[in-house]
PAZA-534035 format. One record per residue: x, y, z of N, C-alpha, C in turn; residue in one letter. Coordinates in pm, 1 decimal, always signed. Each point is the difference from the previous one (the first is absolute). Layout:
n_u:n_v:n_w:ca_u:ca_v:ca_w:c_u:c_v:c_w:aa
X:Y:Z:X:Y:Z:X:Y:Z:a $
...
END
This chain:
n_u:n_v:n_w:ca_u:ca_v:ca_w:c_u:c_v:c_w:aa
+84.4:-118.6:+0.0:-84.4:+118.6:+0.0:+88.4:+124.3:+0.0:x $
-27.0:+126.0:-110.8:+86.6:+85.1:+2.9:-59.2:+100.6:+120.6:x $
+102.0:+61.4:+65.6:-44.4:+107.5:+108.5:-22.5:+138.9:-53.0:x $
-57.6:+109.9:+47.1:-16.3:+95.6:-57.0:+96.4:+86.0:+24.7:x $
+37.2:+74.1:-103.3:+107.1:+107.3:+13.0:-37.2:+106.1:+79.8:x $
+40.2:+109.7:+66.3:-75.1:+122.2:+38.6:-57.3:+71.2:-116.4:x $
+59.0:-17.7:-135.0:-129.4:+94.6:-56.2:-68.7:-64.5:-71.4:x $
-58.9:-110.4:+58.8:-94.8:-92.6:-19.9:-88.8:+35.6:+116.2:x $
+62.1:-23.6:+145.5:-52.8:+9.3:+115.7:-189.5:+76.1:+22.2:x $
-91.6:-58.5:+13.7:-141.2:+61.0:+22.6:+62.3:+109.1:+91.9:x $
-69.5:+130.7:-38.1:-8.7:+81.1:+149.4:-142.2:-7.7:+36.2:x $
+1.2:+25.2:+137.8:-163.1:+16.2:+65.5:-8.1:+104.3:+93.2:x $
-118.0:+107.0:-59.5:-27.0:+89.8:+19.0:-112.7:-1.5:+86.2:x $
-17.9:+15.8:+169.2:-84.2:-6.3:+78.5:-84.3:+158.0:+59.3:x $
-140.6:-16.8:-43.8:-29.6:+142.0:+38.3:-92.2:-44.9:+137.4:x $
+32.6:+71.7:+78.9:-26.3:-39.0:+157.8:-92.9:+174.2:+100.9:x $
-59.6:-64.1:+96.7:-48.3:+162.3:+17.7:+134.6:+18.0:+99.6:x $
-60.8:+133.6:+19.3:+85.1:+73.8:+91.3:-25.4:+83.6:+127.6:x $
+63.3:-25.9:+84.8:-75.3:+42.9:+126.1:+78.3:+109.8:+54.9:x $
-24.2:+121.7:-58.2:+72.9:+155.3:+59.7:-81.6:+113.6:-68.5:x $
+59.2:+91.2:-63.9:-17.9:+137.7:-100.8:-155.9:-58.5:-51.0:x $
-65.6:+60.0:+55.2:-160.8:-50.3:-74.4:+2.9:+79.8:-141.6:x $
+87.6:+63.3:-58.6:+31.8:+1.1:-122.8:+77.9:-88.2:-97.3:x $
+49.4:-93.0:+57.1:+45.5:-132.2:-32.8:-44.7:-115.3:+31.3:x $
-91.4:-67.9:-17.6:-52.0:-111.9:+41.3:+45.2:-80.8:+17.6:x $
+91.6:-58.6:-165.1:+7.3:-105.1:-103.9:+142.7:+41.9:-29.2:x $
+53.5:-167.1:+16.6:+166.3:+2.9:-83.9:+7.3:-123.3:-56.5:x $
+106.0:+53.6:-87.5:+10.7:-64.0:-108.6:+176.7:-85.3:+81.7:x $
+29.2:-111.2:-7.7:+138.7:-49.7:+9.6:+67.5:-74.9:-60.6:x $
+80.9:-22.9:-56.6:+73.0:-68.4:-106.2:+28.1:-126.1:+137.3:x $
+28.2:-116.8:-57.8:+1.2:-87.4:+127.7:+161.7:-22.4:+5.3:x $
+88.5:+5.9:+86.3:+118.3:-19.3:+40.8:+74.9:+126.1:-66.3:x $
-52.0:+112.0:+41.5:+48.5:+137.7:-22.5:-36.0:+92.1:+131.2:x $
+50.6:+77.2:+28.2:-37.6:+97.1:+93.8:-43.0:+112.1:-68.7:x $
-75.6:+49.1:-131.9:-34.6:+112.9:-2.0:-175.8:-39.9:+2.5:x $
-72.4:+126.8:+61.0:-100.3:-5.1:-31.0:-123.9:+140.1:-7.8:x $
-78.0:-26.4:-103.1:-31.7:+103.5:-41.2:-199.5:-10.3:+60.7:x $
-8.6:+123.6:+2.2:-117.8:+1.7:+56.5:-133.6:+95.2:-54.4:x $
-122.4:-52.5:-27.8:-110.1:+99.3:-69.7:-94.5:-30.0:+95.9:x $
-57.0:+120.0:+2.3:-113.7:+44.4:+60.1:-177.5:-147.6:-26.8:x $
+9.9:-18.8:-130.9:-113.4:-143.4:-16.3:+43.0:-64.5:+6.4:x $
-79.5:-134.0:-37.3:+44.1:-151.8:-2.0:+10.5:+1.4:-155.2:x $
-114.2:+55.6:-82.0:+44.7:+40.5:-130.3:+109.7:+30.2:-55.3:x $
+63.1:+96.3:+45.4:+95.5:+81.7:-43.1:+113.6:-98.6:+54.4:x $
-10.2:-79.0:+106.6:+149.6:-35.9:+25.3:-27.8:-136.6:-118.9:x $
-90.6:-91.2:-13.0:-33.3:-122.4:-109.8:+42.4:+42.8:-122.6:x $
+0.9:+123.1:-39.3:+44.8:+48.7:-131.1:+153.7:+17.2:-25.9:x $
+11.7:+74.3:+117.0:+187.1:+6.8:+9.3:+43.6:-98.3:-18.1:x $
-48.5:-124.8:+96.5:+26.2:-121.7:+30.3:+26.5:-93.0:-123.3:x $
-42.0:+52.8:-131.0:-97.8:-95.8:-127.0:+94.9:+56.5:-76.7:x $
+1.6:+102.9:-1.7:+139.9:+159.3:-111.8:+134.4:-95.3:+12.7:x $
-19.4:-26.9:+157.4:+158.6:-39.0:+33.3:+35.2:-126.8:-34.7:x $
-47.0:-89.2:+7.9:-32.4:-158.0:-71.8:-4.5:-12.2:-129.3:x $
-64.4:+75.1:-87.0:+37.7:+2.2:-98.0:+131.2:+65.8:-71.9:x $
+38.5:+66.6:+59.7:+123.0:+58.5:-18.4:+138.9:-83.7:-7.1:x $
-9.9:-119.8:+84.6:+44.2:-35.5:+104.4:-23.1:-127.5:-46.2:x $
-54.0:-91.1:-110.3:+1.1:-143.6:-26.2:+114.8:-71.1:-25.6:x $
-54.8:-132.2:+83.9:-134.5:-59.9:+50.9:-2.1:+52.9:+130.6:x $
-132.2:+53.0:+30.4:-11.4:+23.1:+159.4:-122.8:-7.0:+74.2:x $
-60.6:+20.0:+78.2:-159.9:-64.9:+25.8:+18.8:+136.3:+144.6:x $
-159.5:+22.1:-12.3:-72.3:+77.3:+80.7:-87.0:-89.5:+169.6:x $
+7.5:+56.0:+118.5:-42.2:-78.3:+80.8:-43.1:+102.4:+95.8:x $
-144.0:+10.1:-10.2:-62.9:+60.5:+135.2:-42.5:-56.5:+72.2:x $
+12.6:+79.5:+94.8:-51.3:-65.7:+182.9:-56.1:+115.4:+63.5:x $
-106.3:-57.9:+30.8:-176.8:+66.0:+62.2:+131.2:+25.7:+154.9:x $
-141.2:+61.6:+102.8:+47.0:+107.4:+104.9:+69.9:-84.4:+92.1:x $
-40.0:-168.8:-64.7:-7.7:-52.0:+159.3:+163.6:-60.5:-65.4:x $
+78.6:-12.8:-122.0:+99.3:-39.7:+18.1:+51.9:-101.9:-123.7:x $
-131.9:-86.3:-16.0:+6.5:-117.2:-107.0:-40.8:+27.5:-98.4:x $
+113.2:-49.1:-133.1:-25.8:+41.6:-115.1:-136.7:-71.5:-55.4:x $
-71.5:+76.8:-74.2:-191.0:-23.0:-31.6:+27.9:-31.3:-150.1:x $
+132.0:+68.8:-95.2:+40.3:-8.4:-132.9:+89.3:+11.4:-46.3:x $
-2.8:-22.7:-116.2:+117.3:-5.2:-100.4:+0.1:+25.0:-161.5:x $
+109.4:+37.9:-32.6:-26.1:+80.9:-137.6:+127.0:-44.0:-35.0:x $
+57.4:-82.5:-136.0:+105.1:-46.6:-72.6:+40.2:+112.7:-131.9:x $
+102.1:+22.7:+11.6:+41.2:+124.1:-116.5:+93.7:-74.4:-54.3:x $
END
């Protein structure tokens, strides 16, 4: 079985809420990165989230409701 190269590597892009700036709800996190970016909807961060995945193939989208567990998934 061949292994994947890093620029093969899936990234996964997790949009998660957020609990501070009630102008930020919602973040967006690249998974095994420390940056993270933050929008005010759940909309607006799913879109970033979707921009960036596609940008970014192969990479997949993964939200998680208030309580923690991811509810979905989106393959780019």
């Amino acid at each position: 079985m061949k292994r994947a190269t890093p620029s093969t590597t899936r990234r996964t892009y997790d949009v998660l809420p957020h609990e501070g700036d009630a102008a930020h709800c919602w973040e967006v996190h690249q998974y095994g990165s420390r940056e993270h970016n933050y929008y005010g909807t759940e909309r607006e961060a799913i879109a970033a989230a979707r921009e960036l995945a596609h940008a970014h193939h192969p990479a997949k989208v993964v939200l998680h409701g208030r309580d923690g567990f991811a509810y979905r998934e989106f393959n780019c």
